[in-house]
PQR file with spaces between the fields and no chain letter, atoms N, CA, C, O and H, PARSE charges and radii, in Angstrom:
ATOM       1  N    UNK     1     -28.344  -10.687   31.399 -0.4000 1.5000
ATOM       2  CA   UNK     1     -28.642   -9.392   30.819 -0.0000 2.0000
ATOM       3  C    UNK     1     -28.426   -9.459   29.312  0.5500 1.7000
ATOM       4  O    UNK     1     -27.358   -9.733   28.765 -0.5500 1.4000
ATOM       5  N    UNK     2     -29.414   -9.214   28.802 -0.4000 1.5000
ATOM       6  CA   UNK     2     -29.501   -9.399   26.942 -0.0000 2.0000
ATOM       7  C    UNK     2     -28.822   -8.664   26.389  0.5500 1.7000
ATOM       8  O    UNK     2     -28.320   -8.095   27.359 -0.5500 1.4000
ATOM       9  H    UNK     2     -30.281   -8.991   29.247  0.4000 1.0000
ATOM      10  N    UNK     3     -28.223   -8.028   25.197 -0.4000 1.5000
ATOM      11  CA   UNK     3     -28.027   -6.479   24.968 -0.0000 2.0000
ATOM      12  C    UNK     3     -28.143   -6.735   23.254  0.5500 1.7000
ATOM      13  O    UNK     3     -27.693   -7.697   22.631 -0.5500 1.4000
ATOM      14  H    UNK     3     -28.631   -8.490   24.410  0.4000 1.0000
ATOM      15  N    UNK     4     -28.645   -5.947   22.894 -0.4000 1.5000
ATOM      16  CA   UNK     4     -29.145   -5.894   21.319 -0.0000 2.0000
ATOM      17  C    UNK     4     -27.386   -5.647   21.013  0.5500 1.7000
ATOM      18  O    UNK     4     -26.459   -5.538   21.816 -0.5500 1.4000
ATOM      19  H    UNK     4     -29.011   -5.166   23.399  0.4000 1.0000
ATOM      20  N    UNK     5     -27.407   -5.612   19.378 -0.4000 1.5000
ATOM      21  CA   UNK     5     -26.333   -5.859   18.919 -0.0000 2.0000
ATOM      22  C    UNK     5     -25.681   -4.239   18.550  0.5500 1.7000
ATOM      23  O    UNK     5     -24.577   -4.145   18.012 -0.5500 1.4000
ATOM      24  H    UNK     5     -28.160   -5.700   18.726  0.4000 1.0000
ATOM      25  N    UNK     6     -26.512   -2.993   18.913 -0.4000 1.5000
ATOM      26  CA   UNK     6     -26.042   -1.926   19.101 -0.0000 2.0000
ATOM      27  C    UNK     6     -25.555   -1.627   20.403  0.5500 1.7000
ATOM      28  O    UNK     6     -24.781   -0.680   20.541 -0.5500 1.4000
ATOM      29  H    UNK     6     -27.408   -3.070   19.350  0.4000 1.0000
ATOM      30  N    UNK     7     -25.846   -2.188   21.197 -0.4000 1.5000
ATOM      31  CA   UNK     7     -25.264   -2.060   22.681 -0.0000 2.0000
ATOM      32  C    UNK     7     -23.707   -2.563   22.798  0.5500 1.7000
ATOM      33  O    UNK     7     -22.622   -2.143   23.198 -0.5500 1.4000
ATOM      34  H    UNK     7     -26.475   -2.957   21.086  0.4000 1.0000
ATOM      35  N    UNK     8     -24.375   -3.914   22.099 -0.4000 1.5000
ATOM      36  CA   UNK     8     -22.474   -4.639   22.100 -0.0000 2.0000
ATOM      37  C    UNK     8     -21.407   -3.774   21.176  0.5500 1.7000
ATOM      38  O    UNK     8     -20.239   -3.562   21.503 -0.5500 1.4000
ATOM      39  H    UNK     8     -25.257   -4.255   21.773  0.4000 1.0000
ATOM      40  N    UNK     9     -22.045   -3.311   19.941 -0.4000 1.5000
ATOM      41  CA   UNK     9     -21.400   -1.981   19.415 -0.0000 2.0000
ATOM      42  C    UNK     9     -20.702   -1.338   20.114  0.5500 1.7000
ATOM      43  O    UNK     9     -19.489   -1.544   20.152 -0.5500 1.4000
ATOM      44  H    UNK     9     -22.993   -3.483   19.675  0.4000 1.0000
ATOM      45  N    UNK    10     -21.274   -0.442   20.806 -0.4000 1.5000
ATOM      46  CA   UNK    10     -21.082    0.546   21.774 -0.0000 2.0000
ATOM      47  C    UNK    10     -19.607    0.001   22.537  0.5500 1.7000
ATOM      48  O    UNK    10     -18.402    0.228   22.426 -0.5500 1.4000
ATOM      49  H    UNK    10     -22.260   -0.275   20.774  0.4000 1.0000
ATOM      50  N    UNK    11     -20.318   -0.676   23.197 -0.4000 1.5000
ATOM      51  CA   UNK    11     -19.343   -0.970   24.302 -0.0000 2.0000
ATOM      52  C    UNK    11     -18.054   -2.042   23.994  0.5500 1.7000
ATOM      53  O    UNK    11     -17.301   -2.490   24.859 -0.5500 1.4000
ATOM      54  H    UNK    11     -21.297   -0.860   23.287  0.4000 1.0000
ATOM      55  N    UNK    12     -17.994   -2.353   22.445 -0.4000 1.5000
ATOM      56  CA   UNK    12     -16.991   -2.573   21.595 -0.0000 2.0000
ATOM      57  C    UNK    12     -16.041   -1.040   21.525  0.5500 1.7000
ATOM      58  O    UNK    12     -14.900   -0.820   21.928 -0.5500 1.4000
ATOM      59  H    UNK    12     -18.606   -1.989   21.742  0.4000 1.0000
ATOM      60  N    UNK    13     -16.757   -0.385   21.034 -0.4000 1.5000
ATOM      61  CA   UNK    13     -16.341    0.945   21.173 -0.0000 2.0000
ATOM      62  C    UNK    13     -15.721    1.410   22.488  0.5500 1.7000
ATOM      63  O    UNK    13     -14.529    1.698   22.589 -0.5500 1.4000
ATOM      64  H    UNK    13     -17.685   -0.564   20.706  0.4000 1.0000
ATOM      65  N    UNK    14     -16.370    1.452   23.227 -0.4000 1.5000
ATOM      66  CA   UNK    14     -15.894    2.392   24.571 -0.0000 2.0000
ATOM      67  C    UNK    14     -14.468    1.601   24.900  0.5500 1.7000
ATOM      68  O    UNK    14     -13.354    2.025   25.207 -0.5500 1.4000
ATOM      69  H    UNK    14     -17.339    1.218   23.145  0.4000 1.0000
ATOM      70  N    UNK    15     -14.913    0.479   24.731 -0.4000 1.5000
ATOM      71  CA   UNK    15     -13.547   -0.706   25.167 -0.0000 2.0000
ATOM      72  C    UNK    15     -11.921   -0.152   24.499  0.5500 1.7000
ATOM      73  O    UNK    15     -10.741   -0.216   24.843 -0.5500 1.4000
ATOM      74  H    UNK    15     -15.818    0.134   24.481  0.4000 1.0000
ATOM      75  N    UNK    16     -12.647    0.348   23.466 -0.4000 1.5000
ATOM      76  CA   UNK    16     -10.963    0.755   22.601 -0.0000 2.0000
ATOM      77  C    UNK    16     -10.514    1.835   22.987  0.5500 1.7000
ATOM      78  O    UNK    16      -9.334    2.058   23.259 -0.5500 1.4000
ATOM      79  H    UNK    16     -13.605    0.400   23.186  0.4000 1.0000
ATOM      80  N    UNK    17     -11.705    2.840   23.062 -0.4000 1.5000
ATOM      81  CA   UNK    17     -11.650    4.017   23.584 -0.0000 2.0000
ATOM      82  C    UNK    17     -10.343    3.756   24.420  0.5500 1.7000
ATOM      83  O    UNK    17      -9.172    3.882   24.061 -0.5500 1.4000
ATOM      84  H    UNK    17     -12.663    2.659   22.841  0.4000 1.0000
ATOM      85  N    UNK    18     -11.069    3.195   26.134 -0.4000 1.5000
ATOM      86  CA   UNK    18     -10.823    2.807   27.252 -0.0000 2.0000
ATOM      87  C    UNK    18      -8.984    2.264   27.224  0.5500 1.7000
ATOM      88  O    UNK    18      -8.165    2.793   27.976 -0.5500 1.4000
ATOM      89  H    UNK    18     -12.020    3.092   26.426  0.4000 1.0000
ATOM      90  N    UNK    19      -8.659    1.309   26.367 -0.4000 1.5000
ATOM      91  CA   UNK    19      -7.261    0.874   25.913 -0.0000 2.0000
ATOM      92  C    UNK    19      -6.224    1.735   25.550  0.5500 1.7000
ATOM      93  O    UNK    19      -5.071    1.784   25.978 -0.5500 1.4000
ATOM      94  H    UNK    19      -9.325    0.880   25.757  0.4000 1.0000
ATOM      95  N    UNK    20      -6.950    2.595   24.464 -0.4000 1.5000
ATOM      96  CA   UNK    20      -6.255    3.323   24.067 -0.0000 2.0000
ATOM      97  C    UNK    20      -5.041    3.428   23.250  0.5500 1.7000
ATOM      98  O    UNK    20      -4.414    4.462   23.020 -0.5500 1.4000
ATOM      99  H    UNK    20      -7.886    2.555   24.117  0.4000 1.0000
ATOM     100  N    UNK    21      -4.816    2.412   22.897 -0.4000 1.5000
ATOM     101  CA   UNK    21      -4.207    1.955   21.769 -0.0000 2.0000
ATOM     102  C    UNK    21      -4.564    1.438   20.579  0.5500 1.7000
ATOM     103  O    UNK    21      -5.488    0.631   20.677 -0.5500 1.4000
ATOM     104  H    UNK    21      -5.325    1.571   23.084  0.4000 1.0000
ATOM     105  N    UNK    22      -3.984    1.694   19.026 -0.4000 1.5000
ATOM     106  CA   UNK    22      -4.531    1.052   17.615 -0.0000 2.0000
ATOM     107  C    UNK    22      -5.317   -0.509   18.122  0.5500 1.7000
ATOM     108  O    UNK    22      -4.917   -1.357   18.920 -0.5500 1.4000
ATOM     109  H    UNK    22      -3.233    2.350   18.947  0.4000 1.0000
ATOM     110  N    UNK    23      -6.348   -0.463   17.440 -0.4000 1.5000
ATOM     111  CA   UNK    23      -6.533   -1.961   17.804 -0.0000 2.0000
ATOM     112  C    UNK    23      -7.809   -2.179   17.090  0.5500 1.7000
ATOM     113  O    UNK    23      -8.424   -1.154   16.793 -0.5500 1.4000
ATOM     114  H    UNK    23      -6.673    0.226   16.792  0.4000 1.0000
ATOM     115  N    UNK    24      -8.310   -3.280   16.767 -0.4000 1.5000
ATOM     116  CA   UNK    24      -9.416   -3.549   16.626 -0.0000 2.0000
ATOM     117  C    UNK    24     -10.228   -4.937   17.204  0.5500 1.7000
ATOM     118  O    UNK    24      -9.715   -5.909   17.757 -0.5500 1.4000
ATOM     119  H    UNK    24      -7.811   -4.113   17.008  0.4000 1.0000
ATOM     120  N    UNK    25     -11.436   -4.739   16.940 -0.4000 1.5000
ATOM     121  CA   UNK    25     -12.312   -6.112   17.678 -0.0000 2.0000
ATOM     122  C    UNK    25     -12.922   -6.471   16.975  0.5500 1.7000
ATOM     123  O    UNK    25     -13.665   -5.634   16.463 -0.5500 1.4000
ATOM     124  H    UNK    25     -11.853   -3.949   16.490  0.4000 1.0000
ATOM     125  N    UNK    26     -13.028   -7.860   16.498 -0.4000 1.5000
ATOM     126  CA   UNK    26     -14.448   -8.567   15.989 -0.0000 2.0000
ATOM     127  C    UNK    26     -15.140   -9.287   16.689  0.5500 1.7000
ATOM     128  O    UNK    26     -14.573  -10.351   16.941 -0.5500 1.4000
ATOM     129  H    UNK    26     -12.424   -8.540   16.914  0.4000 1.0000
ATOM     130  N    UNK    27     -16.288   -9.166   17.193 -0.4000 1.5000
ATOM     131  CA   UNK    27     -17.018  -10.317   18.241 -0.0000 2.0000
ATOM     132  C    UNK    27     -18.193  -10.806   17.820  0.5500 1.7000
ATOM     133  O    UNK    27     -19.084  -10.060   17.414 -0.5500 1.4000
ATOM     134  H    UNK    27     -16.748   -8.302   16.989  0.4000 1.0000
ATOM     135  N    UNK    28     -18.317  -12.163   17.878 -0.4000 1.5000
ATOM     136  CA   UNK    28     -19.145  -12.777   17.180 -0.0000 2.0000
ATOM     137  C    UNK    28     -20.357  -12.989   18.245  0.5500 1.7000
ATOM     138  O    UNK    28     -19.967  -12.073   18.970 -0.5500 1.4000
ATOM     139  H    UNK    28     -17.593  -12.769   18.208  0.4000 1.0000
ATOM     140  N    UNK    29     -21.467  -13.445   18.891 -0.4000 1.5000
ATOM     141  CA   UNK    29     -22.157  -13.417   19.428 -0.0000 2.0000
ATOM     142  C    UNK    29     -23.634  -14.213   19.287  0.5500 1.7000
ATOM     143  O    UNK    29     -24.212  -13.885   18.251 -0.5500 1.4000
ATOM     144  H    UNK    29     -21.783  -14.189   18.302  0.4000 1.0000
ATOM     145  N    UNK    30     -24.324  -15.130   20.058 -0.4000 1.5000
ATOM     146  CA   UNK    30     -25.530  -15.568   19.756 -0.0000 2.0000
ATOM     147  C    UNK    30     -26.639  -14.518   20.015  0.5500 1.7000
ATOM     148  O    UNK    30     -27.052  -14.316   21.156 -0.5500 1.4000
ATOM     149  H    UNK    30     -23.855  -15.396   20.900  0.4000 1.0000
ATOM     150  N    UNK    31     -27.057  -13.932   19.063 -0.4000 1.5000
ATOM     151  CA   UNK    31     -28.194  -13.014   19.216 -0.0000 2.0000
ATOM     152  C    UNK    31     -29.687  -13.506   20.039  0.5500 1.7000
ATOM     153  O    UNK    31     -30.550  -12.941   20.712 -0.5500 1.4000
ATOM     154  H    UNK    31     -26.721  -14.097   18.136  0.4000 1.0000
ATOM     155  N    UNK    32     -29.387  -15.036   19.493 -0.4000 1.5000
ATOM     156  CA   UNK    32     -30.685  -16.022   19.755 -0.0000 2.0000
ATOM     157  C    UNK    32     -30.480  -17.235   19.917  0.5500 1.7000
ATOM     158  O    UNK    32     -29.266  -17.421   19.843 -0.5500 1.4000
ATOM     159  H    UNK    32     -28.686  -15.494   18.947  0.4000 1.0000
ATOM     160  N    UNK    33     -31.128  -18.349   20.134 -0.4000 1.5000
ATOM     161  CA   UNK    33     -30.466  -19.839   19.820 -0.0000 2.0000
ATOM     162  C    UNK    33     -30.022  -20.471   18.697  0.5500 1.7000
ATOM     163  O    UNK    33     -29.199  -21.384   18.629 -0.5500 1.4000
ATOM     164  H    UNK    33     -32.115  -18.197   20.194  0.4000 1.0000
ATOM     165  N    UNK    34     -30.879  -19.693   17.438 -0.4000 1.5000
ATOM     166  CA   UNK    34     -30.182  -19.946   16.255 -0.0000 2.0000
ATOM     167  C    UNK    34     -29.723  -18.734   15.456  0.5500 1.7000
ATOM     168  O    UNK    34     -29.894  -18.749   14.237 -0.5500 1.4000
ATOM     169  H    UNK    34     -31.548  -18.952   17.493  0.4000 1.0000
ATOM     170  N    UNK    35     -29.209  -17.789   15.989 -0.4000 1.5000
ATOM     171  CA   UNK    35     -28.509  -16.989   14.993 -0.0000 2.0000
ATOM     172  C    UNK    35     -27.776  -16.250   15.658  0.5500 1.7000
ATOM     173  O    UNK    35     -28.197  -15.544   16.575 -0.5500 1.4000
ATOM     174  H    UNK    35     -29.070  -17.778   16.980  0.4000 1.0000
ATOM     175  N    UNK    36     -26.130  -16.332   15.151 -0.4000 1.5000
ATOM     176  CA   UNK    36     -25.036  -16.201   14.897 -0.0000 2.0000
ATOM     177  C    UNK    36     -24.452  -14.081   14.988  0.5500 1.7000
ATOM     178  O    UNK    36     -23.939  -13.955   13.876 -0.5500 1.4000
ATOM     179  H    UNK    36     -25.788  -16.905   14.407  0.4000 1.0000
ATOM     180  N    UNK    37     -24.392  -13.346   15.352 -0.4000 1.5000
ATOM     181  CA   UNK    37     -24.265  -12.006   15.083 -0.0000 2.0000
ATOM     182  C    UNK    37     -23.153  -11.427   14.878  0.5500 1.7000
ATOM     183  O    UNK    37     -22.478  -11.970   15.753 -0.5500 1.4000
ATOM     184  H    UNK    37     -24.809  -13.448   16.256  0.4000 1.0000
ATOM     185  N    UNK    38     -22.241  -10.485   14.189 -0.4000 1.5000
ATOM     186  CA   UNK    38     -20.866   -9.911   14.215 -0.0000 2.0000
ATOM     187  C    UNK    38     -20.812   -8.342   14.477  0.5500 1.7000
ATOM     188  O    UNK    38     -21.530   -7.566   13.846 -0.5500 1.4000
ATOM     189  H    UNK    38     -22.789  -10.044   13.478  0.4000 1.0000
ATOM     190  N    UNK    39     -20.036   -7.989   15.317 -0.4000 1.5000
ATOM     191  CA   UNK    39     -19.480   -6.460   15.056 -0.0000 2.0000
ATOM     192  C    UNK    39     -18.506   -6.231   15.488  0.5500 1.7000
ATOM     193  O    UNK    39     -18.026   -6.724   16.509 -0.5500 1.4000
ATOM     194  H    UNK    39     -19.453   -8.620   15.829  0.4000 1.0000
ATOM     195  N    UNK    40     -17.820   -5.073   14.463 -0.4000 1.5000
ATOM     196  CA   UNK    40     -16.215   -4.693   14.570 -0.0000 2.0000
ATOM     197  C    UNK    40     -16.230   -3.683   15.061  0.5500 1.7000
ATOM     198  O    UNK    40     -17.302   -3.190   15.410 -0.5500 1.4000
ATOM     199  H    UNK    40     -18.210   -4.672   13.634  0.4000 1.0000
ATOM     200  N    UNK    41     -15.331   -3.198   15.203 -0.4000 1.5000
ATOM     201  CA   UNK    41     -15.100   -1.544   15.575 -0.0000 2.0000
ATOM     202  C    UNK    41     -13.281   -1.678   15.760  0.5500 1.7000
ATOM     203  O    UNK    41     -12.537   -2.323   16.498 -0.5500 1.4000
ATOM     204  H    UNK    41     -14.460   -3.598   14.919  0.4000 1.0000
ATOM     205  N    UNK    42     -13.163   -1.033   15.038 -0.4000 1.5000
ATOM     206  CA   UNK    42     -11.708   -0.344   14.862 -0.0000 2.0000
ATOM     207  C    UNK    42     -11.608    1.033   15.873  0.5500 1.7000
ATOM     208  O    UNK    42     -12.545    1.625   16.409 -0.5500 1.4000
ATOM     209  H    UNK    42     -13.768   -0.509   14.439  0.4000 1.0000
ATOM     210  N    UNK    43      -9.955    1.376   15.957 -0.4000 1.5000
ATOM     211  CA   UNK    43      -9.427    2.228   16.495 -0.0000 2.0000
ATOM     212  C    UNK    43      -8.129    3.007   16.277  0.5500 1.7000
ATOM     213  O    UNK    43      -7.241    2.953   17.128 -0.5500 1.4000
ATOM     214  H    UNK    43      -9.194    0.895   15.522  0.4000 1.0000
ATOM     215  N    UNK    44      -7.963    3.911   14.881 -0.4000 1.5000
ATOM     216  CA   UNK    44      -6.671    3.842   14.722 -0.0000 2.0000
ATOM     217  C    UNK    44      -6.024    2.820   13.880  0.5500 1.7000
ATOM     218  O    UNK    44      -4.811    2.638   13.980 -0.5500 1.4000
ATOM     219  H    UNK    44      -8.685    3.954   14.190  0.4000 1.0000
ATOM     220  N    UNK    45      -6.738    2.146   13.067 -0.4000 1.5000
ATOM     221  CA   UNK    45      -6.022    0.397   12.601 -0.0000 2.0000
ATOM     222  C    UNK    45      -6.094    0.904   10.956  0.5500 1.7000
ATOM     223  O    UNK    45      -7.086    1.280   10.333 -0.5500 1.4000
ATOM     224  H    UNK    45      -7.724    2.294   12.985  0.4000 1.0000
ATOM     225  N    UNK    46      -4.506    0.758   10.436 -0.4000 1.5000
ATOM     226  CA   UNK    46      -5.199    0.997    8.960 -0.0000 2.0000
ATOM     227  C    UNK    46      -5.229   -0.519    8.279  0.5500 1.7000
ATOM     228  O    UNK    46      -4.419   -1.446    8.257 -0.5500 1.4000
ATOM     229  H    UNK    46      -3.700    0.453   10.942  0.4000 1.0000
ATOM     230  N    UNK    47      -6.481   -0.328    7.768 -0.4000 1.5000
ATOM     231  CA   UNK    47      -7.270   -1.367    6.928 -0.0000 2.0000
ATOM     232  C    UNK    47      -6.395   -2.654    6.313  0.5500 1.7000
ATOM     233  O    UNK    47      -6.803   -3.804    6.475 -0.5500 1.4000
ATOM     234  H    UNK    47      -7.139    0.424    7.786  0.4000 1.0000
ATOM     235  N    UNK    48      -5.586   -2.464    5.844 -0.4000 1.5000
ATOM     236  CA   UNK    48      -4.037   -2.956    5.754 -0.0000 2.0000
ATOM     237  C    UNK    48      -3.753   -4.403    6.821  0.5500 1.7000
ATOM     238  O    UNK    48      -3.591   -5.619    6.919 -0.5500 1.4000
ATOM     239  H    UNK    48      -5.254   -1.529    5.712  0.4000 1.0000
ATOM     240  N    UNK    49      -3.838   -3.314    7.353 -0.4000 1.5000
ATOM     241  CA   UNK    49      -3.427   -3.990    9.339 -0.0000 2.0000
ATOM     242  C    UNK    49      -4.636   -5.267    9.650  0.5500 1.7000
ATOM     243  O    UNK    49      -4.598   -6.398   10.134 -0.5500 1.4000
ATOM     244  H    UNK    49      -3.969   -2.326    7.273  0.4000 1.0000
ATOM     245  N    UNK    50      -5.605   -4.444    9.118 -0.4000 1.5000
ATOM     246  CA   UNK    50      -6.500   -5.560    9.965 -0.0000 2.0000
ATOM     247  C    UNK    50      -6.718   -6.412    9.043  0.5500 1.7000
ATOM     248  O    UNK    50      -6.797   -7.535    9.540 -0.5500 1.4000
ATOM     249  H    UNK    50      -5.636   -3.525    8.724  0.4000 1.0000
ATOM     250  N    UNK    51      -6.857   -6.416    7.915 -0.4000 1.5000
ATOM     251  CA   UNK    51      -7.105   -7.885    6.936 -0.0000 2.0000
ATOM     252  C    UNK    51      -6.201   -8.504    7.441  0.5500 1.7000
ATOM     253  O    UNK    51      -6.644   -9.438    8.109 -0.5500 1.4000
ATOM     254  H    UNK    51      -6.793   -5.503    7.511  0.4000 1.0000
ATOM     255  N    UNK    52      -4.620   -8.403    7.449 -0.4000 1.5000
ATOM     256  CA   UNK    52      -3.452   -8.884    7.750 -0.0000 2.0000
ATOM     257  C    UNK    52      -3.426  -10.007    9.035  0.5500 1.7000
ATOM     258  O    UNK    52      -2.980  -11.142    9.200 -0.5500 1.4000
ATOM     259  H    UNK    52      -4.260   -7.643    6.906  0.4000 1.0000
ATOM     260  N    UNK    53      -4.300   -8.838    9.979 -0.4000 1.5000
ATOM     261  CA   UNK    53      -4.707  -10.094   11.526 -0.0000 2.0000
ATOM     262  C    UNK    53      -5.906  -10.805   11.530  0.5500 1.7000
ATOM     263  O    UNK    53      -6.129  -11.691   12.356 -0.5500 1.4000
ATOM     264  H    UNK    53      -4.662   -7.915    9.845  0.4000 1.0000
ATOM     265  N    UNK    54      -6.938  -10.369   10.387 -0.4000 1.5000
ATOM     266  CA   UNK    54      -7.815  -11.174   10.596 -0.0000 2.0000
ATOM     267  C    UNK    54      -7.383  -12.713    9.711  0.5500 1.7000
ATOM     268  O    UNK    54      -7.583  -13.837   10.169 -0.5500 1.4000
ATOM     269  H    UNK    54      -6.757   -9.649    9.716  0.4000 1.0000
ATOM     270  N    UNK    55      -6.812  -12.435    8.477 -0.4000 1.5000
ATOM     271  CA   UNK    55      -6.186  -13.682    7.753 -0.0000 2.0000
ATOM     272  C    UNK    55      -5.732  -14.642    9.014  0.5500 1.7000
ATOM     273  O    UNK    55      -6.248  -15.603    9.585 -0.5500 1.4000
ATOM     274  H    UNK    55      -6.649  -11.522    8.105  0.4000 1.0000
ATOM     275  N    UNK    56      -4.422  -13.847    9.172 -0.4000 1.5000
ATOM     276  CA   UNK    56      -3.834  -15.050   10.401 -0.0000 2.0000
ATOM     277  C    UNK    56      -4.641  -15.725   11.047  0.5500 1.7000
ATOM     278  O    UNK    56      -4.425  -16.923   11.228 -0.5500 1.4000
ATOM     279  H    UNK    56      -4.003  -13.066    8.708  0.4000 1.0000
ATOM     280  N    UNK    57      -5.622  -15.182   11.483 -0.4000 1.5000
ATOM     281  CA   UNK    57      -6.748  -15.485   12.959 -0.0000 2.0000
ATOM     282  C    UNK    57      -7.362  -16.934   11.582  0.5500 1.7000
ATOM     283  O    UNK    57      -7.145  -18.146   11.595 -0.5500 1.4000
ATOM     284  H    UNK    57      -5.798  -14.208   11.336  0.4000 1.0000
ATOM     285  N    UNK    58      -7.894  -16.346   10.896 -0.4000 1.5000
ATOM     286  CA   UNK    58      -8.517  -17.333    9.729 -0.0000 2.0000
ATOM     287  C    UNK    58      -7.606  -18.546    9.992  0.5500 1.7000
ATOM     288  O    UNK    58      -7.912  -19.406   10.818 -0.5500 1.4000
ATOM     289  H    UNK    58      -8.070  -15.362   10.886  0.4000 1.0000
ATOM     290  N    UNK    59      -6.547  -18.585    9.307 -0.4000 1.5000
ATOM     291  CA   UNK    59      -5.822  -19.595    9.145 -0.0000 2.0000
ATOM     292  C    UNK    59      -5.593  -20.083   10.008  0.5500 1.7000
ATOM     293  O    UNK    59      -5.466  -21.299    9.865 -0.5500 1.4000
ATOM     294  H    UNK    59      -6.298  -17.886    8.636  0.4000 1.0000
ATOM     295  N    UNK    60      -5.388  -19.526   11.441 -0.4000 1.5000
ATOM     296  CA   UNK    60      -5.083  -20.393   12.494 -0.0000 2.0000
ATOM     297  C    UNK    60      -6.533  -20.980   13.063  0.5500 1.7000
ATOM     298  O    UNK    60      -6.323  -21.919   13.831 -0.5500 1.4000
ATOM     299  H    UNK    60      -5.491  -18.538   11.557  0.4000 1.0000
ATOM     300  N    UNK    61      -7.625  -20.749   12.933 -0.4000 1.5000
ATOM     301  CA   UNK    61      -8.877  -21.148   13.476 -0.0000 2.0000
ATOM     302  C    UNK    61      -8.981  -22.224   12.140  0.5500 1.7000
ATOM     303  O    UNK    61      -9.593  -23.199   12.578 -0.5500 1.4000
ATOM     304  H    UNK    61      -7.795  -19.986   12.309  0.4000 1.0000
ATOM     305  N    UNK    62      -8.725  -22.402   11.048 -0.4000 1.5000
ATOM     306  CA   UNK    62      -9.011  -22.849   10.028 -0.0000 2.0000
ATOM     307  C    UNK    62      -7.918  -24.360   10.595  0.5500 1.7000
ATOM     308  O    UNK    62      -8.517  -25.436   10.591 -0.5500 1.4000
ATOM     309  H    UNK    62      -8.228  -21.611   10.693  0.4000 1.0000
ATOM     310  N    UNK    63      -6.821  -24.381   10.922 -0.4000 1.5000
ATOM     311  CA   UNK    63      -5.447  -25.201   11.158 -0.0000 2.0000
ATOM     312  C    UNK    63      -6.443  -26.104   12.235  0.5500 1.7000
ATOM     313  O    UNK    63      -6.148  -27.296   12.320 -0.5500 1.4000
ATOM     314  H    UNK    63      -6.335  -23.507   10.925  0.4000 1.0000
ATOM     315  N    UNK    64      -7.585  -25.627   13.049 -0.4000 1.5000
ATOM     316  CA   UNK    64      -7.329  -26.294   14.140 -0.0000 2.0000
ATOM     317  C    UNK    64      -9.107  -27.188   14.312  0.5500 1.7000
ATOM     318  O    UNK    64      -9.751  -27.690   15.233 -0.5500 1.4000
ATOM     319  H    UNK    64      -7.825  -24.659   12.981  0.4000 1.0000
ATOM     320  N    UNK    65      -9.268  -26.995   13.011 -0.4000 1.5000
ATOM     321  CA   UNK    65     -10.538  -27.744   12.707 -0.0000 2.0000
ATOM     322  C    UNK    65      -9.859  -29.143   12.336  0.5500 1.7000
ATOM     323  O    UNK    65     -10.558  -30.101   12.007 -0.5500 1.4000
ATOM     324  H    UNK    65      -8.744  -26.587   12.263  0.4000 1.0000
């Protein structure tokens, strides 16, 4: 089942909704065989917060190349 990259939106969304706690998501995704797609959706997260976890995430994905 395909889903355009507003669908995965969405249901990025509903997902936090659904949790219900501060949080956020970045999900990366193959739109196609050659191209690459991103979307976030926050919940409650101040901006602060999330550079803070996305750095880490960086550096640790970065450590393990």
């Amino acid at each position: 089942m395909a889903m355009n990259t507003a669908e995965i939106q969405k249901q990025c969304e509903a997902f936090l909704k659904q949790i219900n706690v501060p949080a956020f998501i970045v999900l990366g995704f193959h739109a196609d065989q050659e191209n690459v797609q991103l979307v976030y959706s926050l919940k409650d997260m101040p901006l602060k917060s999330v550079v803070k976890g996305l750095t880490h995430m960086l550096n640790d994905l970065i450590s393990r190349i």
